[in-house]
Structures are given as C-alpha cells and as structure tokens.
C-alpha positions as CSV (number, residue, x, y, z in Angstrom):
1,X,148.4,97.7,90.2
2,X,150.3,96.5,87.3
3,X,152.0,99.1,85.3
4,X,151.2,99.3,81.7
5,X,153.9,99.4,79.7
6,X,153.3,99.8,75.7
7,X,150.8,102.6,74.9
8,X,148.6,99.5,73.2
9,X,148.1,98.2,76.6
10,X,147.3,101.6,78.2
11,X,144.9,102.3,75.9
12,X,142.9,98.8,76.3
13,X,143.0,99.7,79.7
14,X,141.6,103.0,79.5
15,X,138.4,101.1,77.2
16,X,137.8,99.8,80.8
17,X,138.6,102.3,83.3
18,X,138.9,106.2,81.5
19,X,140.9,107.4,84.4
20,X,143.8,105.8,83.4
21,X,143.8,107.5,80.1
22,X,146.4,109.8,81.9
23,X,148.9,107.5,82.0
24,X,148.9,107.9,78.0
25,X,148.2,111.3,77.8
26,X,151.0,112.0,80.3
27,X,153.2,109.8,77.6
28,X,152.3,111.1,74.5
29,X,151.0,114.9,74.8
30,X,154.8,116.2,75.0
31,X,155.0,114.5,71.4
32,X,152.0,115.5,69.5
33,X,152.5,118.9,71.1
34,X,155.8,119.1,69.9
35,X,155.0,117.5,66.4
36,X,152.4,120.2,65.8
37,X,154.6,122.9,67.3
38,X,156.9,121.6,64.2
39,X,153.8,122.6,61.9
40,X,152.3,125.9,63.2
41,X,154.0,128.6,65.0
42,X,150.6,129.4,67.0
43,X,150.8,128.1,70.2
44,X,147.5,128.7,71.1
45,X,146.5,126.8,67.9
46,X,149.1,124.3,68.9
47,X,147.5,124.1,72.3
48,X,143.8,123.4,71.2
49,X,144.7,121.1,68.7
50,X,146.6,119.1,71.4
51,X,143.5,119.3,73.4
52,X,141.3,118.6,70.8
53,X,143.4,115.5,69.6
54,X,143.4,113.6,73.4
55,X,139.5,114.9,73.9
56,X,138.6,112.7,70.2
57,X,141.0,109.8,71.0
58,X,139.1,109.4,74.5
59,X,135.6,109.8,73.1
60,X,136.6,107.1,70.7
61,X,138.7,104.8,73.2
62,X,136.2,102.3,71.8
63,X,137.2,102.6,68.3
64,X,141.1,102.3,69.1
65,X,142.3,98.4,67.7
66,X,145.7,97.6,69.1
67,X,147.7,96.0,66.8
68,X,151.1,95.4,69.0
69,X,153.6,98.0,70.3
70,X,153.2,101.3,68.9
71,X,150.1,101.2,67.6
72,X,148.4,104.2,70.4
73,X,151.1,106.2,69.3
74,X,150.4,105.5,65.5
75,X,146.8,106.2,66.0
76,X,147.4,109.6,68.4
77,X,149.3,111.0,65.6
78,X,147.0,110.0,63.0
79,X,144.4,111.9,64.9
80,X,146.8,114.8,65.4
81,X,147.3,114.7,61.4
82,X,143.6,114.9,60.6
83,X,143.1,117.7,62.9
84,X,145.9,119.7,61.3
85,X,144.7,119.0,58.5
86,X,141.2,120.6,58.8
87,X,142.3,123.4,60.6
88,X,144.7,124.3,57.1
89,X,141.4,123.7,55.1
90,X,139.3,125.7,57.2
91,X,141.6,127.9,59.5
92,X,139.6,126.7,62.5
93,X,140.7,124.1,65.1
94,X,137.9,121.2,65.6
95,X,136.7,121.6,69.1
96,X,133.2,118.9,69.1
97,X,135.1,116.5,71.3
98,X,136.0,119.0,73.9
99,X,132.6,120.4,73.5
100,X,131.3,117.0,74.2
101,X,133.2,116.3,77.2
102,X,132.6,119.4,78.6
103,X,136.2,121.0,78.5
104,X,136.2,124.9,78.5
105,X,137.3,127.0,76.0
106,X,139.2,129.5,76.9
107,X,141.6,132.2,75.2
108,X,145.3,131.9,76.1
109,X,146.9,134.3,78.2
110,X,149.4,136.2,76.9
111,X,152.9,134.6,77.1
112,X,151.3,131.6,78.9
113,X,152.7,129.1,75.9
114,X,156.0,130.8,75.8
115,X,157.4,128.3,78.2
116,X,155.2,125.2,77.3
117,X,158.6,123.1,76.2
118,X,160.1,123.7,79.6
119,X,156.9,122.5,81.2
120,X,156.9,119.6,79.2
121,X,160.3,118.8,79.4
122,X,160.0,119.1,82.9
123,X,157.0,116.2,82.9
124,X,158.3,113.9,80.8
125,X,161.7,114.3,82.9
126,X,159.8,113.8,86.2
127,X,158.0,110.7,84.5
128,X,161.8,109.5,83.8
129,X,163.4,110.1,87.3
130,X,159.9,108.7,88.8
131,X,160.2,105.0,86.6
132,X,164.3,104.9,87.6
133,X,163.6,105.6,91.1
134,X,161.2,102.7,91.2
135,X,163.9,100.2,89.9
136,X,166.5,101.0,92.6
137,X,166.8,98.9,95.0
138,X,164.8,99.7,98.5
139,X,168.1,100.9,100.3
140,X,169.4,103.1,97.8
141,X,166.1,104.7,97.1
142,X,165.2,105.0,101.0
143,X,168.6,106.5,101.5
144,X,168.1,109.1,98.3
145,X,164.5,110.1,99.6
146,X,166.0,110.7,102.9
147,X,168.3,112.9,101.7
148,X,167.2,114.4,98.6
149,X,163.4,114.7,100.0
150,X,163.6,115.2,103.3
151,X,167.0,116.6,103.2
152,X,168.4,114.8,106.2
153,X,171.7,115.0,106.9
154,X,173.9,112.3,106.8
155,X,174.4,111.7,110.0
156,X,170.6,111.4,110.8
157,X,170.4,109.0,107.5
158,X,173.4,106.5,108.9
159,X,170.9,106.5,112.3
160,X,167.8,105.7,110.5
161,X,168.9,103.2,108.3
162,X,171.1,101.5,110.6
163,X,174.5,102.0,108.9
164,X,177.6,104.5,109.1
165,X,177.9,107.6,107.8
166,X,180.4,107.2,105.4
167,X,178.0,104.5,104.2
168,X,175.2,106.3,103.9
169,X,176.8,108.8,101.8
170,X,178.4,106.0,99.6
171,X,174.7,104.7,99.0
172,X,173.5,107.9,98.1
173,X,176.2,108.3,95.6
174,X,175.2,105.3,94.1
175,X,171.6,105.9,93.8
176,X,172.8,109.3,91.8
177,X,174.6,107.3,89.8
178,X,172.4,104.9,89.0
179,X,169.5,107.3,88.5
180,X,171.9,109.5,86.0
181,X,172.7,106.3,84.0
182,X,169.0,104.9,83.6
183,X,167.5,108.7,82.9
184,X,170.6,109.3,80.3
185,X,169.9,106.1,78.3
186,X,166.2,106.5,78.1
187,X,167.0,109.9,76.6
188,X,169.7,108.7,74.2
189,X,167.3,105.8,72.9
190,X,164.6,108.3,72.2
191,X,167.3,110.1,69.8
C-alpha cells in the first residue's frame, strides 16, 4: 500500500476508506492534545475535547477541502479551537459527534491522565523509530531485528545472515546509528 505522506493526502484517503483515518489521528492527536493541554489544566476536559475534536473531523471527512500540505493539520486545529471555545462559553465539552458514532462516555479514572504525555511521547516515538527502520537498508534492519527483537546473540546473527561475527556486530552498530541520526533530526525539525 502506498504510504500517505502529508496529512492532506491522509485525509482524502480516509473520504474513501474511514479506517485509515488512524494514520492521521495517530499523527495529529499528540498535538491537539497537547495544544489544549496548553489551554486547560483538566485533563479529563483535555481528554474529551480531543475525542470530541477527531469524532467531528471524521463525521465530516466529507466536508474537509485540501488545499496542499498542511491543510488537515490547519483544519484539526481549527476544529480543536471551536471546541475550546464552546466549552469556555458554556463550561461543557461538545460530545454529539461521539454520541453519533457511538463512542462511550465514560468518567476518567483517577490519575489515569497523569501520565498521558509519556504515552504520547512514547507513540509518536514509536511512529518515528517505525518510519526510520523502514528506510534502512534490508541487511541492517534484518540484522537489528535479529538482535534487538529477537535478541539473538551475535554469533547466531553472523550464522543466519551468512556473515562473521565481528560483522554482524559492525552492522548492528550501524543500524543504531543510523536510526539515532534519522529519529534526532525529525525531532530537531519539529523544534
């Protein structure tokens, strides 16, 4: 499948097929959440309003005009910023989109939001690591799985992949490396 790289073309996408509306929400809920985080100190107020913002933009998919690059993100937000809005002229969150689509309501457990930024950190990191593992080459990244996911040793790695030790471990080096450098400057370009 071809992988859908501005959040213009994800959402065009998703008009066709809703299931791959998670690719955007995956890309974009550790931002709005964060945004509104910025605005409220409630997380559970902070957590329905991020609900409540992805349930709307995916009951209006059809209503979502790309105009280029950075226009889903533009129009998330802008969602996000009407929903704020109405909940600080009515002191209630918006919930008829998650109503429609059948999402629960539930009350947040105590402390369950405490650690939402690591869990989201955590995501978005995974997402990272996931994209720069998919551009190494096929013999770094069967080496690194060997190792890092099925934690061979190296000896066993030099016999499955045909090479010697001491070159295994080189190639798994490398694949650190390279990893490291591709994850570091997709954080430093989002600063």
């Amino acid at each position: 499948m071809k992988q859908l790289h501005s959040d213009a073309d994800q959402l065009a996408a998703a008009k066709r097929d809703p299931a791959l509306f998670a690719s955007f929400y995956v890309g974009h809920a550790v931002w709005v959440e964060r945004w509104l985080r910025g605005q409220l100190s409630d997380g559970q107020v902070v957590a329905d309003l991020t609900a409540e913002t992805f349930a709307q933009a995916l009951g209006s998919l059809e209503r979502f005009k790309p105009s280029g690059a950075g226009s889903g993100t533009a129009w998330i937000f802008g969602i996000a910023r009407n929903l704020l809005r109405h909940y600080f002229e009515h002191r209630n969150v918006e919930q008829s989109a998650r109503a429609r689509l059948g999402m629960p309501q539930r009350a947040a457990v105590s402390g369950e939001y405490e650690d939402a930024d690591a869990r989201l950190d955590a995501l978005a990191l995974a997402r990272e690591i996931e994209d720069a593992l998919g551009a190494l080459s096929p013999v770094l990244r069967e080496t690194l799985e060997l190792r890092a996911f099925d934690e061979l040793p190296y000896s066993q790695i030099a016999v499955r992949t045909g090479t010697s030790e001491a070159n295994a471990r080189l190639r798994v080096t490398r694949a650190l490396r390279a990893l490291s450098a591709r994850v570091t400057a997709n954080r430093e370009t989002l600063l």
